[in-house]
MARMARZA-161584 format. One record per residue (C-alpha): residue number from 1; x, y, z. Coordinates in steps of 0.02 Angstrom, whole numbers, plus 50000, padded with zeros to 5 digits. Each point is the difference from the previous one (the first is absolute). Example, Ala and Ser with C-alpha at 12.3 -4.5 7.8 and 13.67 -1.06 7.14 Angstrom:
2
+------+-------+-------+-------+
| resi |  east | north |    up |
+------+-------+-------+-------+
|    1 | 50615 | 49775 | 50390 |
|    2 | 50069 | 50172 | 49967 |
+------+-------+-------+-------+
This chain:
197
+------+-------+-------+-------+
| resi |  east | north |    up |
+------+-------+-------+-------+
|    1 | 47820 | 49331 | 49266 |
|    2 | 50077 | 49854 | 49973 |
|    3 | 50016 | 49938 | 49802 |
|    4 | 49946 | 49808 | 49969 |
|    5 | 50136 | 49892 | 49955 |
|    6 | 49931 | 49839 | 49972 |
|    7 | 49808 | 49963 | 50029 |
|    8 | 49917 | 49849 | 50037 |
|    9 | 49840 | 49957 | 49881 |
|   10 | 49878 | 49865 | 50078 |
|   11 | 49888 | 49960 | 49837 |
|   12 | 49884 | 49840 | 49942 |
|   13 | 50082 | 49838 | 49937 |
|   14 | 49871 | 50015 | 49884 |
|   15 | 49952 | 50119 | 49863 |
|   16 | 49824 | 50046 | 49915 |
|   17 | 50062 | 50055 | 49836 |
|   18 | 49912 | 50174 | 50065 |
|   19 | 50077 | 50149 | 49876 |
|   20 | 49994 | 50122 | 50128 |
|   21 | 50106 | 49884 | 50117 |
|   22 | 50122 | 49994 | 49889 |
|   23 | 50000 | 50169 | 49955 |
|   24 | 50019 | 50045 | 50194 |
|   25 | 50149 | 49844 | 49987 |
|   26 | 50091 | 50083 | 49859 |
|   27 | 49999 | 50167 | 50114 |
|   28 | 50060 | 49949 | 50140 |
|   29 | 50141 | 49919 | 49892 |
|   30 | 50052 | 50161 | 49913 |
|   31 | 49978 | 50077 | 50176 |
|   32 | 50108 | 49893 | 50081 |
|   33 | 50147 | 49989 | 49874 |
|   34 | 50010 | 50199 | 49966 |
|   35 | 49997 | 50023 | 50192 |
|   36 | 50137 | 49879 | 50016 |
|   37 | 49899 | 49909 | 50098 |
|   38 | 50031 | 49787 | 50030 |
|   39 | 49849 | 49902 | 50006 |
|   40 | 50000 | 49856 | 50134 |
|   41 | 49864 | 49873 | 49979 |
|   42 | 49933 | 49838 | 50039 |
|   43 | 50119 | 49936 | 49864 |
|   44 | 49870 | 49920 | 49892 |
|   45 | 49998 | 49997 | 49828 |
|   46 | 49823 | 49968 | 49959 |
|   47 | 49834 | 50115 | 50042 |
|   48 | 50035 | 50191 | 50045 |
|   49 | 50147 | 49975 | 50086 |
|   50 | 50084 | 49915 | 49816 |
|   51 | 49930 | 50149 | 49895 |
|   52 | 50064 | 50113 | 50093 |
|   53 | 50157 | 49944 | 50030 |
|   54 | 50027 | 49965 | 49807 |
|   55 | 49946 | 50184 | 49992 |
|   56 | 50113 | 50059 | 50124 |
|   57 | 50148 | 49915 | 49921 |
|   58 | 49951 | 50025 | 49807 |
|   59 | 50027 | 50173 | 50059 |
|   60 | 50178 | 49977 | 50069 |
|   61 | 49936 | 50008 | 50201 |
|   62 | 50057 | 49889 | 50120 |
|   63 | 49917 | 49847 | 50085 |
|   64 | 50011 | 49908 | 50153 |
|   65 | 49891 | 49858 | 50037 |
|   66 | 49986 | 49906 | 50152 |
|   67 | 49910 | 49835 | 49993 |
|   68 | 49983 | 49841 | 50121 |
|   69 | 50074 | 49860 | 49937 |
|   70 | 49839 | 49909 | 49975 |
|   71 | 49945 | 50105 | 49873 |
|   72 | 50166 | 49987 | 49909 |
|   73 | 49969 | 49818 | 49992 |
|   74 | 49846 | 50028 | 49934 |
|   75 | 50076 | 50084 | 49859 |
|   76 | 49923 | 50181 | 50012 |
|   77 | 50152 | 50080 | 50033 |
|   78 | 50037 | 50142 | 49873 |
|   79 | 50167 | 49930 | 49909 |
|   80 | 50079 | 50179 | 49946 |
|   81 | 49988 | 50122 | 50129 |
|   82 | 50158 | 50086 | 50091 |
|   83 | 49997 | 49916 | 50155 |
|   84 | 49886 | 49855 | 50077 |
|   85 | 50011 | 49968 | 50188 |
|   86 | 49939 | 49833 | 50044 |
|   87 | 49924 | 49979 | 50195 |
|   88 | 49945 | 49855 | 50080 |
|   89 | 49838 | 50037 | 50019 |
|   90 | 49865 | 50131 | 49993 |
|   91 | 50032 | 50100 | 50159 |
|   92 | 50176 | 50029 | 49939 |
|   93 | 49958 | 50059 | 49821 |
|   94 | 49891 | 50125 | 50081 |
|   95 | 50130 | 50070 | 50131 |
|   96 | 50126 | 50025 | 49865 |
|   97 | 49899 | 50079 | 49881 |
|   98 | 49963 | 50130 | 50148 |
|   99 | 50154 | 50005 | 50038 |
|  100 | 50079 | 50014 | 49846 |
|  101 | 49883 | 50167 | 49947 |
|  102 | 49969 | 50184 | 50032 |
|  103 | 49814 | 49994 | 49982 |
|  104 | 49862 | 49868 | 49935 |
|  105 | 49866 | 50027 | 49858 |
|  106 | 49830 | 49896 | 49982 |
|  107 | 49961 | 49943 | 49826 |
|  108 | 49831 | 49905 | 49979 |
|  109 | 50017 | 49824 | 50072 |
|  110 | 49920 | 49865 | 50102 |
|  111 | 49992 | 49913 | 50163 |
|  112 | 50177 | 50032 | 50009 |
|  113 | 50026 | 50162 | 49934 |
|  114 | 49872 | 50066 | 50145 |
|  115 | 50114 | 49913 | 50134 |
|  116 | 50164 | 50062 | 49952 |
|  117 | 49902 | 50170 | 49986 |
|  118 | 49924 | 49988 | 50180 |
|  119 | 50165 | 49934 | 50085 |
|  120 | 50104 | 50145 | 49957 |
|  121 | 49888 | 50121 | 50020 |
|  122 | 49945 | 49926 | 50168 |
|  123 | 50179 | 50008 | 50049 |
|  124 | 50018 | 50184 | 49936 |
|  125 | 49866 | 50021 | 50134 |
|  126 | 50084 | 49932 | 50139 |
|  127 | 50140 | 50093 | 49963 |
|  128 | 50130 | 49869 | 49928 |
|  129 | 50054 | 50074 | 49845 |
|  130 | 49968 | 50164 | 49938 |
|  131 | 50001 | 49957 | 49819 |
|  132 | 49853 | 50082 | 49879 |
|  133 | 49847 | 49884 | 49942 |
|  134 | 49917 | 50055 | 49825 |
|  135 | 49856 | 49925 | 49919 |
|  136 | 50000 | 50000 | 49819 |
|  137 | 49812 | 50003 | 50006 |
|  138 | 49979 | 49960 | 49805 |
|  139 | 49834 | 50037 | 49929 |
|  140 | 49906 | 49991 | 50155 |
|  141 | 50092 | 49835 | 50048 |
|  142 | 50002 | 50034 | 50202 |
|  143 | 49851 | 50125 | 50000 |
|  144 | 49891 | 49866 | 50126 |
|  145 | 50156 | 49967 | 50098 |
|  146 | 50017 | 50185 | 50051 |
|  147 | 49832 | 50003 | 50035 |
|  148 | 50027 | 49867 | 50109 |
|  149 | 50119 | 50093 | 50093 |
|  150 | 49900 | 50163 | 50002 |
|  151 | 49849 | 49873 | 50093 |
|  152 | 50146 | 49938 | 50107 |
|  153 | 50021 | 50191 | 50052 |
|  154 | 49823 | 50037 | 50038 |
|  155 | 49994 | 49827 | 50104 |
|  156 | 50139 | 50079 | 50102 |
|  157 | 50109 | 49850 | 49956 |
|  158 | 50105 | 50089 | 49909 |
|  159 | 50095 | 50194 | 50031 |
|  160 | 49983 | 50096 | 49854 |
|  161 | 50205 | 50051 | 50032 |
|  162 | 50014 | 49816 | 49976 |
|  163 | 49887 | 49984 | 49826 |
|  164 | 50093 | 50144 | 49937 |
|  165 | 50133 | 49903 | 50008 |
|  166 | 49996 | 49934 | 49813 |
|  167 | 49989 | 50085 | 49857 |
|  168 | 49865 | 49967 | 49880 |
|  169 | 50057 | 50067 | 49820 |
|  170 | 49949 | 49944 | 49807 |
|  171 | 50159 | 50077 | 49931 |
|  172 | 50166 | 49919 | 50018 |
|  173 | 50114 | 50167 | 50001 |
|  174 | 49897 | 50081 | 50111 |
|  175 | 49969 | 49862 | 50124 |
|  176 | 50210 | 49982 | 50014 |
|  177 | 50013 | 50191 | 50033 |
|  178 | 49894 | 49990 | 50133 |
|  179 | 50089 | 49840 | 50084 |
|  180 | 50153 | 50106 | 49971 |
|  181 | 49939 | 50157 | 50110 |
|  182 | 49932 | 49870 | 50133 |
|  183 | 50046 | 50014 | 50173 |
|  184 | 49926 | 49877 | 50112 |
|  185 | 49949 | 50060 | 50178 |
|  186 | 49926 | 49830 | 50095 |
|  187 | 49854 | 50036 | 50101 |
|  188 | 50055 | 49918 | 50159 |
|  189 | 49830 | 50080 | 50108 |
|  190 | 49897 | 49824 | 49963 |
|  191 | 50140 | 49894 | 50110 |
|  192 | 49964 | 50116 | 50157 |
|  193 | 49807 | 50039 | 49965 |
|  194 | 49880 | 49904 | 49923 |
|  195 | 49867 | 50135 | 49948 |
|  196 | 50010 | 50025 | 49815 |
|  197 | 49874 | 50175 | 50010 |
+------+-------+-------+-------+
């Protein structure tokens, strides 16, 4: 068992006003600060990532953001946070968020959200960190993307080891127990045989 530190949230620039979102938001917050736990982030302060940062910090948490410096430029850097790590670009931002964590979390998002989500957890795959992957699947949010994955399994592209991977939770404090009990054991069969049966 190894307790979460610091977690990395990949969540939409955007946000749909949705009450239940926020609801799950505020959660994860309260989770977060009364677990001691530091939220690093994409270091934006509008969208997802600004509510729940404002959340996380109304609430006396801590909050690292990491953001290219294009963005800050563009002026969507979140101004009161605890720390903000500016990268050149956006391969950087996303190796030091990894870095920088004990385990990543999946808030609804977009184009971007889904390919910060399917980087790490490819790379948890191939064995290159060993860090827990949680879905805060908020009110049916991700539903057709684990389906996706469960058609992925009966294609034999994907091990069902490997899909099991990720956790797929609605509830924030029981989503970050779980990541907290993970251990990750890389299923390293597929690089010497092909056969997925």
């Amino acid at each position: 068992m190894n307790k979460l530190k610091s977690v990395c949230v990949y969540c939409g620039s955007n946000f749909n006003g949705d009450v239940q979102l926020r609801n799950a938001i505020k959660q994860l917050a309260e989770t977060l600060v009364k677990q001691e736990i530091r939220l690093i982030y994409g270091g934006g302060g509008v969208g997802v990532m600004g509510v729940l940062a404002n959340d996380v910090l109304e609430l006396g948490g801590l909050v690292t953001g990491v953001i290219p410096q294009f963005l800050m430029d563009k002026e969507v850097g979140h101004k009161g946070i605890t720390e903000m790590i500016v990268t050149e670009n956006m391969h950087q931002r996303k190796q030091k968020m990894a870095d920088l964590c004990d385990g990543f979390i999946i808030l609804p998002g977009g184009f971007g959200t889904l390919e910060e989500f399917f980087e790490v957890l490819t790379w948890l795959q191939l064995g290159l960190h060993s860090k827990p992957i949680g879905v805060l699947n908020v009110n049916g949010f991700y539903d057709p993307l684990f389906t996706q994955m469960e058609v992925m399994v009966q294609s034999k592209f994907l091990k069902p080891a490997n899909r099991d991977l990720v956790f797929n939770e609605a509830d924030a404090e029981i989503l970050i127990a779980k990541m907290d009990n993970f251990s990750a054991v890389p299923d390293e069969v597929w690089f010497k045989e092909r056969n997925l049966i």
